[in-house]
VMD Tcl script that builds the backbone (N, CA, C; Angstrom):
set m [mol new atoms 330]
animate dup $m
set s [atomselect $m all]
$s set {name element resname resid chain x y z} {
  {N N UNK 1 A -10.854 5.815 10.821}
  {CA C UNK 1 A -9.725 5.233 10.148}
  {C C UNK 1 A -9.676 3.749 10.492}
  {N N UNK 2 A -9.250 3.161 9.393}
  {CA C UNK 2 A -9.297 1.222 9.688}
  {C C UNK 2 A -8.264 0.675 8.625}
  {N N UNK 3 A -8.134 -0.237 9.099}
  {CA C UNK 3 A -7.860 -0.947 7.979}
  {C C UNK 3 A -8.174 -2.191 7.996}
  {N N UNK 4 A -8.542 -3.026 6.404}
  {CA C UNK 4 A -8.995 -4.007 5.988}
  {C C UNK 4 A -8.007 -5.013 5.738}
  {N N UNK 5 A -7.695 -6.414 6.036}
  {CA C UNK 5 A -6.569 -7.135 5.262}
  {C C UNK 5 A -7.309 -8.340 5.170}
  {N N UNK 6 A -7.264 -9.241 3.674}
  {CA C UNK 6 A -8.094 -10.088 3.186}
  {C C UNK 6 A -7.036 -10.493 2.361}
  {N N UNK 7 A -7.019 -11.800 2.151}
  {CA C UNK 7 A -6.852 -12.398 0.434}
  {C C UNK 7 A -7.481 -12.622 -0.654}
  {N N UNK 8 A -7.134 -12.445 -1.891}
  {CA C UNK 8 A -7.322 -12.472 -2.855}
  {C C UNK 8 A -6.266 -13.333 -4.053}
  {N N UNK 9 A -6.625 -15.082 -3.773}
  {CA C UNK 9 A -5.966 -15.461 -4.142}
  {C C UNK 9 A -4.171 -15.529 -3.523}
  {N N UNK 10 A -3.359 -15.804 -4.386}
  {CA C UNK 10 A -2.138 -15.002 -3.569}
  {C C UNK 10 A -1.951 -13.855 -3.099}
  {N N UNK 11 A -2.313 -12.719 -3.316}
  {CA C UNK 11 A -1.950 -11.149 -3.075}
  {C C UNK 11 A -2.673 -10.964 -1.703}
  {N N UNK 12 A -2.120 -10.630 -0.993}
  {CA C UNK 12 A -2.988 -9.964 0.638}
  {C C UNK 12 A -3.115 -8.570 0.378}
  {N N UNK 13 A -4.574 -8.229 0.605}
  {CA C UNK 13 A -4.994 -6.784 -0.273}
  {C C UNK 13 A -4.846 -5.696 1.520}
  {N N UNK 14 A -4.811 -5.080 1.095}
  {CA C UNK 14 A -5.170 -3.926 2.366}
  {C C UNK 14 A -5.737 -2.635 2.305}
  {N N UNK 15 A -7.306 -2.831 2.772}
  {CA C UNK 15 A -7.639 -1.634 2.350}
  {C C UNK 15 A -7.677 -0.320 3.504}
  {N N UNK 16 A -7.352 0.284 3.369}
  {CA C UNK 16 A -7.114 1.952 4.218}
  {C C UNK 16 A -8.067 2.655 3.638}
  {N N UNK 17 A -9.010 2.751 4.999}
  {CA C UNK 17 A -10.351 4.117 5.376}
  {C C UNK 17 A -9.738 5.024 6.247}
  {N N UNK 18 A -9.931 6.262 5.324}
  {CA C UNK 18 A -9.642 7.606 5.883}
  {C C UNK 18 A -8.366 8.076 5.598}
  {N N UNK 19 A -7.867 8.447 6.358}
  {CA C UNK 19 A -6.168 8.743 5.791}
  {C C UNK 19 A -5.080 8.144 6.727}
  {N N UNK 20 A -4.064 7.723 5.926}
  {CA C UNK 20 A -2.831 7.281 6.379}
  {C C UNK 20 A -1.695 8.612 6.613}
  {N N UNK 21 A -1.703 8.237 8.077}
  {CA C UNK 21 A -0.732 9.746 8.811}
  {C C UNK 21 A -0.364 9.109 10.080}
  {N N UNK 22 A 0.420 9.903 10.803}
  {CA C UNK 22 A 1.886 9.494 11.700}
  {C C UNK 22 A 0.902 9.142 12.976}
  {N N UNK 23 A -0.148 9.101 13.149}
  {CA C UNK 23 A -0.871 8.617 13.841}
  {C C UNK 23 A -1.079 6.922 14.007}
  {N N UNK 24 A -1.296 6.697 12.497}
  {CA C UNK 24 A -1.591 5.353 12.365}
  {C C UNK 24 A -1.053 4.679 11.506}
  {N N UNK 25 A 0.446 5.204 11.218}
  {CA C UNK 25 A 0.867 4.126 10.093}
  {C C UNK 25 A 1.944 2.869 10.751}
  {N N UNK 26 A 1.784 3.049 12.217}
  {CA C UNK 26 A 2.531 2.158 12.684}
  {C C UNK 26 A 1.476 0.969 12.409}
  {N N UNK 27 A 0.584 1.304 12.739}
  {CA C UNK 27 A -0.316 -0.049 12.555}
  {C C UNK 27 A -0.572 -0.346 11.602}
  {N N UNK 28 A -0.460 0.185 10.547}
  {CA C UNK 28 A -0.603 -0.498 8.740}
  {C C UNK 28 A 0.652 -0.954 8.117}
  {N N UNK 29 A 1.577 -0.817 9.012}
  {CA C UNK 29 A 3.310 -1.193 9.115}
  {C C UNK 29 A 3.370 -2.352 9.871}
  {N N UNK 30 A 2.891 -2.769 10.935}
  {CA C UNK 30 A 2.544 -3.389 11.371}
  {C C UNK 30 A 1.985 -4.910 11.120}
  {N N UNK 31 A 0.700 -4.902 10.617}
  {CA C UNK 31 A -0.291 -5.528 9.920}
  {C C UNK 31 A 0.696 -6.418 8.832}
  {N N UNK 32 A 1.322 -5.372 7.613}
  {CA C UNK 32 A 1.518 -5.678 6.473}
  {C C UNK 32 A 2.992 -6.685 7.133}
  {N N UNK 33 A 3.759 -6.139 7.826}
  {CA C UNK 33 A 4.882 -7.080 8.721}
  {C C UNK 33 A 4.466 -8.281 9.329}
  {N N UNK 34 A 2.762 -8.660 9.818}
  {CA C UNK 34 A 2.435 -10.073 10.296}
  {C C UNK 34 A 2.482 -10.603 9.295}
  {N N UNK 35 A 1.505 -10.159 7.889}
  {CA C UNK 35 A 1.308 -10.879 7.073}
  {C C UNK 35 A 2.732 -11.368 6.037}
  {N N UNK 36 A 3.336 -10.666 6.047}
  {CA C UNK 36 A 5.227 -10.840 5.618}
  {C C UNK 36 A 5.597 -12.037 6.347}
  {N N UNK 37 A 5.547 -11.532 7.539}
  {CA C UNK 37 A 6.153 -12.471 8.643}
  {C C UNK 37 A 5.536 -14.199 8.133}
  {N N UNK 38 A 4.110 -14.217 7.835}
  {CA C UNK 38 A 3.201 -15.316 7.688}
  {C C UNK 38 A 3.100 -16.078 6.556}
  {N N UNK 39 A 4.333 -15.398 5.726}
  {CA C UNK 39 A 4.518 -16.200 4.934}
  {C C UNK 39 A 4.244 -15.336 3.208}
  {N N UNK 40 A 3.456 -14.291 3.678}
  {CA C UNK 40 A 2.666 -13.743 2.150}
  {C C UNK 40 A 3.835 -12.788 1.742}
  {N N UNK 41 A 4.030 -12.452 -0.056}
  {CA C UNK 41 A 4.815 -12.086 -0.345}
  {C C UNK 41 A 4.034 -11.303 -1.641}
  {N N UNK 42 A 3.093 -10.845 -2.027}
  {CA C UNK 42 A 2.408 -9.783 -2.812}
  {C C UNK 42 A 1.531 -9.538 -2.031}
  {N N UNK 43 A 1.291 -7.791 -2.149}
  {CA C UNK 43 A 0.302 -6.645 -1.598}
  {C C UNK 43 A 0.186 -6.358 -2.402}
  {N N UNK 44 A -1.345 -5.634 -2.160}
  {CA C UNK 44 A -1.903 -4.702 -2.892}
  {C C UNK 44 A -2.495 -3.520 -2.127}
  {N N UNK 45 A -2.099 -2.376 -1.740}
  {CA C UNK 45 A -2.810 -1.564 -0.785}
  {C C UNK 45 A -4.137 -0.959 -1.800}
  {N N UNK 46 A -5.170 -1.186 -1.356}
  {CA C UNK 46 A -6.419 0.010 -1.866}
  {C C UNK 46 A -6.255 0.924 -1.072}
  {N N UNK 47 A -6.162 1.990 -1.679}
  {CA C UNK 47 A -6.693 3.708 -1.335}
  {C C UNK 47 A -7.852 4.059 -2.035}
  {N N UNK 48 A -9.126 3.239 -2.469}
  {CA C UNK 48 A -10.205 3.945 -2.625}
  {C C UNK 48 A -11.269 4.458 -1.735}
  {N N UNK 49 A -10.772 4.433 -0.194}
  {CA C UNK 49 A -11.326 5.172 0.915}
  {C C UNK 49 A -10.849 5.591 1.099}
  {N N UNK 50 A -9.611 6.438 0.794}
  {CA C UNK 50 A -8.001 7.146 1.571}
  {C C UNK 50 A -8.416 8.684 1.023}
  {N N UNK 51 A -8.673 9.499 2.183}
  {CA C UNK 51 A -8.522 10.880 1.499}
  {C C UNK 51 A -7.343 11.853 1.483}
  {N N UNK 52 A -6.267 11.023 2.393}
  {CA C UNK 52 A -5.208 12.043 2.749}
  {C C UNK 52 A -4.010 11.411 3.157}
  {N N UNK 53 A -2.463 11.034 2.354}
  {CA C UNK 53 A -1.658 10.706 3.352}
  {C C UNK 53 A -0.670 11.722 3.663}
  {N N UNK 54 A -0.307 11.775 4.706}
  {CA C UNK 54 A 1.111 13.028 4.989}
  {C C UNK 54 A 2.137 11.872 5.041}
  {N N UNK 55 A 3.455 13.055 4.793}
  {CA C UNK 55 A 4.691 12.567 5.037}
  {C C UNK 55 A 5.214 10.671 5.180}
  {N N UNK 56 A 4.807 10.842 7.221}
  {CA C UNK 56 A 5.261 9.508 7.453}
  {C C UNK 56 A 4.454 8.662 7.273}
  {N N UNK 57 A 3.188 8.815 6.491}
  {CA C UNK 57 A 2.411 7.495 6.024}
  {C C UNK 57 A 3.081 6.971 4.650}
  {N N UNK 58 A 3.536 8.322 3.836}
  {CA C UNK 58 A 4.519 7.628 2.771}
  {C C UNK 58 A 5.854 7.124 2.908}
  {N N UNK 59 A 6.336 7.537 3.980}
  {CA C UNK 59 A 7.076 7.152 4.553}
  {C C UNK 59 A 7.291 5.486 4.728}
  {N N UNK 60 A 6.440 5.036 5.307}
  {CA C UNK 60 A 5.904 3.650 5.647}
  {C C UNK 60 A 5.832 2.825 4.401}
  {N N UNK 61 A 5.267 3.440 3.324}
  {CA C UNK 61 A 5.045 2.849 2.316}
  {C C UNK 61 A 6.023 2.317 1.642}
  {N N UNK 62 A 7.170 3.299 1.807}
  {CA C UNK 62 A 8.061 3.236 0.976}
  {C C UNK 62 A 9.259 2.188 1.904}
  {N N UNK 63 A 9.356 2.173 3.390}
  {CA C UNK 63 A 9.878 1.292 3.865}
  {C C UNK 63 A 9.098 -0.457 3.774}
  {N N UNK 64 A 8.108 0.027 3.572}
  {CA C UNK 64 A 7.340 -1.617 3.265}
  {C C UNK 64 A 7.823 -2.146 1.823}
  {N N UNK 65 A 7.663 -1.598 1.351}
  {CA C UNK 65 A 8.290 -1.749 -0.148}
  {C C UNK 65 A 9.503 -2.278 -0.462}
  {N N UNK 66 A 10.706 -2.156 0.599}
  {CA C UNK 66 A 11.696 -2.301 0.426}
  {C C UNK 66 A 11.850 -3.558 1.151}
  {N N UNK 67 A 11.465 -3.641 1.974}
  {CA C UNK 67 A 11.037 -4.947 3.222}
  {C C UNK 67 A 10.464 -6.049 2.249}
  {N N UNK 68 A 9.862 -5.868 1.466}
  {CA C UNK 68 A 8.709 -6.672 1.228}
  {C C UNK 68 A 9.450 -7.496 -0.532}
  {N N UNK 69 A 10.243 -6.270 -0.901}
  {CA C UNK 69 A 11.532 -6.773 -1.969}
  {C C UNK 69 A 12.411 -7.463 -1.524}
  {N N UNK 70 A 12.788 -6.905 -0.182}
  {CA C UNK 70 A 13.908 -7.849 0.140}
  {C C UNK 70 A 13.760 -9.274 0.241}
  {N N UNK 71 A 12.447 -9.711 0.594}
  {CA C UNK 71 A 11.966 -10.457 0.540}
  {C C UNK 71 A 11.353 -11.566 -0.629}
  {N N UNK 72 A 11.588 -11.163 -1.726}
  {CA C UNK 72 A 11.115 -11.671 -3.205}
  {C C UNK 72 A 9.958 -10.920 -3.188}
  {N N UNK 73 A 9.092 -10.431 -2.821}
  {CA C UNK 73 A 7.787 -10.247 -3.122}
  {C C UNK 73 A 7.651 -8.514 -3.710}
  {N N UNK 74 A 6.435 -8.222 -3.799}
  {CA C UNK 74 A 5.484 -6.798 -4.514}
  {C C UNK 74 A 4.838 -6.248 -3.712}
  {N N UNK 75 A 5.088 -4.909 -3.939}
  {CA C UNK 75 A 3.902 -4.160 -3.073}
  {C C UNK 75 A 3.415 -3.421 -4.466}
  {N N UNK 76 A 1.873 -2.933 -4.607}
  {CA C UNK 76 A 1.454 -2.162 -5.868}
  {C C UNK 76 A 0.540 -1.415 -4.599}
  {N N UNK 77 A 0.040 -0.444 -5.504}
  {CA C UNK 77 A -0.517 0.624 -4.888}
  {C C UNK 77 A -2.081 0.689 -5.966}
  {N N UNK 78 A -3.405 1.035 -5.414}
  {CA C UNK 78 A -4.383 0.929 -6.088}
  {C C UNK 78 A -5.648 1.538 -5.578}
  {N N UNK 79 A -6.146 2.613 -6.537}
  {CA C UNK 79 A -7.004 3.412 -6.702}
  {C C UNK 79 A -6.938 4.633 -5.790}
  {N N UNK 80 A -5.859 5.436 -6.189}
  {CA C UNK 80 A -5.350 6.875 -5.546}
  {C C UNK 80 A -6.211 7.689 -5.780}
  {N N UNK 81 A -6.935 8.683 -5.287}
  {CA C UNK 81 A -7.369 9.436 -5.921}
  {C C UNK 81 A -6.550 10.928 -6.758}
  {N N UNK 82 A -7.119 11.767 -7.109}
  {CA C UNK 82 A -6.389 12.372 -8.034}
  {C C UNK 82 A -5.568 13.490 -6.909}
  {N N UNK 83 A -5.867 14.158 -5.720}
  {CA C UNK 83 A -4.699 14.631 -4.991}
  {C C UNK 83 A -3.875 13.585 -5.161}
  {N N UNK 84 A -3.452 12.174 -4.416}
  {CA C UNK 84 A -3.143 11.481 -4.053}
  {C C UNK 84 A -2.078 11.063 -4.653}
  {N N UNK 85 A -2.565 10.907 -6.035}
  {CA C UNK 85 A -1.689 10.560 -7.359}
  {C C UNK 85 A -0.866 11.904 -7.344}
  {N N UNK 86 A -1.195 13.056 -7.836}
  {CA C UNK 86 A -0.566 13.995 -7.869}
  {C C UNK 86 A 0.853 14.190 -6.793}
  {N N UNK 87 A -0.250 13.932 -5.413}
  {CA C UNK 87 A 1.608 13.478 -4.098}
  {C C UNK 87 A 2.033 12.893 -5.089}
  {N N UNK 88 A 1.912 11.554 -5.900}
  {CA C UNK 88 A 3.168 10.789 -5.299}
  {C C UNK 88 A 3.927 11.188 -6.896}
  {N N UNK 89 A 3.402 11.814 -7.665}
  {CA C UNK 89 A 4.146 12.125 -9.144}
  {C C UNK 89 A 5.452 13.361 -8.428}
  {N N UNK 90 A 4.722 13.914 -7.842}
  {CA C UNK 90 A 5.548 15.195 -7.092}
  {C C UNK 90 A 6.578 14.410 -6.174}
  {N N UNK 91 A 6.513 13.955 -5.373}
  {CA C UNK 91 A 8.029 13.270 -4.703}
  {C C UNK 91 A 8.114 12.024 -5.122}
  {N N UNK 92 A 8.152 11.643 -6.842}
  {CA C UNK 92 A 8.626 10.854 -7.376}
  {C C UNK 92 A 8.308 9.214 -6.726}
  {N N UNK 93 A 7.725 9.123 -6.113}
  {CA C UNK 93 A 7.485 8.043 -5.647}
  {C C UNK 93 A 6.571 6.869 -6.623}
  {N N UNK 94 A 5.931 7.842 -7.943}
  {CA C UNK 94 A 5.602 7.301 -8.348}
  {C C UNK 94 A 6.457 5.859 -9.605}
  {N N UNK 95 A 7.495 6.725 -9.558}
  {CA C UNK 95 A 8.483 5.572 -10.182}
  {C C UNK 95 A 9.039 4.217 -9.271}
  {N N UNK 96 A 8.905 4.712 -7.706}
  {CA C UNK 96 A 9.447 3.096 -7.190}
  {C C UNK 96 A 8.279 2.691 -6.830}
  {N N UNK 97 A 6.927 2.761 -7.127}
  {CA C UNK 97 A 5.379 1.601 -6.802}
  {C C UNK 97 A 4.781 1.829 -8.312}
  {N N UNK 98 A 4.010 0.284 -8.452}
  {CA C UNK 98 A 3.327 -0.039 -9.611}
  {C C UNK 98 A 1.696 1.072 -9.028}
  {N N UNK 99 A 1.370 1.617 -9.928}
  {CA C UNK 99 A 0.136 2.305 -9.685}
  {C C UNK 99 A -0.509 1.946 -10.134}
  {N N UNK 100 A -2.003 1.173 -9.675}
  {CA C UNK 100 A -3.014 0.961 -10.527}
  {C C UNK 100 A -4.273 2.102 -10.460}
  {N N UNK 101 A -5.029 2.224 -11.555}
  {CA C UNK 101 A -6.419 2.884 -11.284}
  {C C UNK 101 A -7.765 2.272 -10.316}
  {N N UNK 102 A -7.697 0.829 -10.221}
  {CA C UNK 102 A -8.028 0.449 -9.357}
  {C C UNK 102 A -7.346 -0.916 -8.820}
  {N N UNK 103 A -8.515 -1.710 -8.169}
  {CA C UNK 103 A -8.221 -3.186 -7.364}
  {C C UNK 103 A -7.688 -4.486 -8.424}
  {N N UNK 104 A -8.836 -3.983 -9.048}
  {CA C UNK 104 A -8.670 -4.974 -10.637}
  {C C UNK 104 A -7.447 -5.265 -11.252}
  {N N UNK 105 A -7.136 -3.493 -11.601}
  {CA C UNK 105 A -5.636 -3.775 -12.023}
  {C C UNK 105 A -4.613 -3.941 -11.103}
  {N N UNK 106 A -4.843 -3.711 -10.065}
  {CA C UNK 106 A -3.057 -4.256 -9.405}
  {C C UNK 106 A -3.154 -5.947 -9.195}
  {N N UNK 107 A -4.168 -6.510 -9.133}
  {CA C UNK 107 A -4.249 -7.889 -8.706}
  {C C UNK 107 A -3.882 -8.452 -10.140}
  {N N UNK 108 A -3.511 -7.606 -11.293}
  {CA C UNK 108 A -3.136 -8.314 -12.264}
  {C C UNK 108 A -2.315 -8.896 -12.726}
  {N N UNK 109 A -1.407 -10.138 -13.051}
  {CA C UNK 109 A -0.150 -10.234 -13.227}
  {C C UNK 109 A 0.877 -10.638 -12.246}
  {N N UNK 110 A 0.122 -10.689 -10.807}
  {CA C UNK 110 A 0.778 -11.145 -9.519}
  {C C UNK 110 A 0.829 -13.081 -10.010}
}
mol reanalyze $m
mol bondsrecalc $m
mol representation Tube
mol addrep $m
């Protein structure tokens, strides 16, 4: 499990290998809070290495999200796979994050 954080233009991307779970989402909570802190105000998380999140990794997500609004800025979400997507249609989560199919599209429009 890792995670990646890079720019892309304005958007600070973050990519998550392996799965996001109560193990390690302090540190991808974390991370995304320096880069807040540092001034950046659009994310883009990739999940095209993510095979699994439980609970308090969505958890996280969804408190970053709100953090990251309060703030003027976006969080989008990009390249779920099809469990993945399925979570988040099922606890509705898919209505409060922009979903892209991949990297391409969430960096769009920022």
């Amino acid at each position: 499990m890792a995670f990646t954080v890079r720019q892309e233009g304005n958007v600070t991307v973050v990519e998550v290998e392996g799965q996001l779970i109560v193990g390690n989402r302090q540190e991808l909570k974390q991370r995304v809070l320096d880069e807040l802190d540092g001034g950046g105000k659009n994310f883009a998380i990739d999940f095209s290495d993510t095979g699994y999140i439980d609970s308090s990794g969505l958890g996280v997500l969804v408190s970053l999200s709100k953090k990251i609004r309060e703030q003027g800025g976006e969080l989008r979400l990009a390249a779920l796979n099809e469990d993945l997507r399925t979570l988040f249609e099922l606890t509705k989560l898919d209505t409060l994050f922009q979903i892209s199919d991949d990297l391409a599209g969430a960096l769009q429009g920022f």
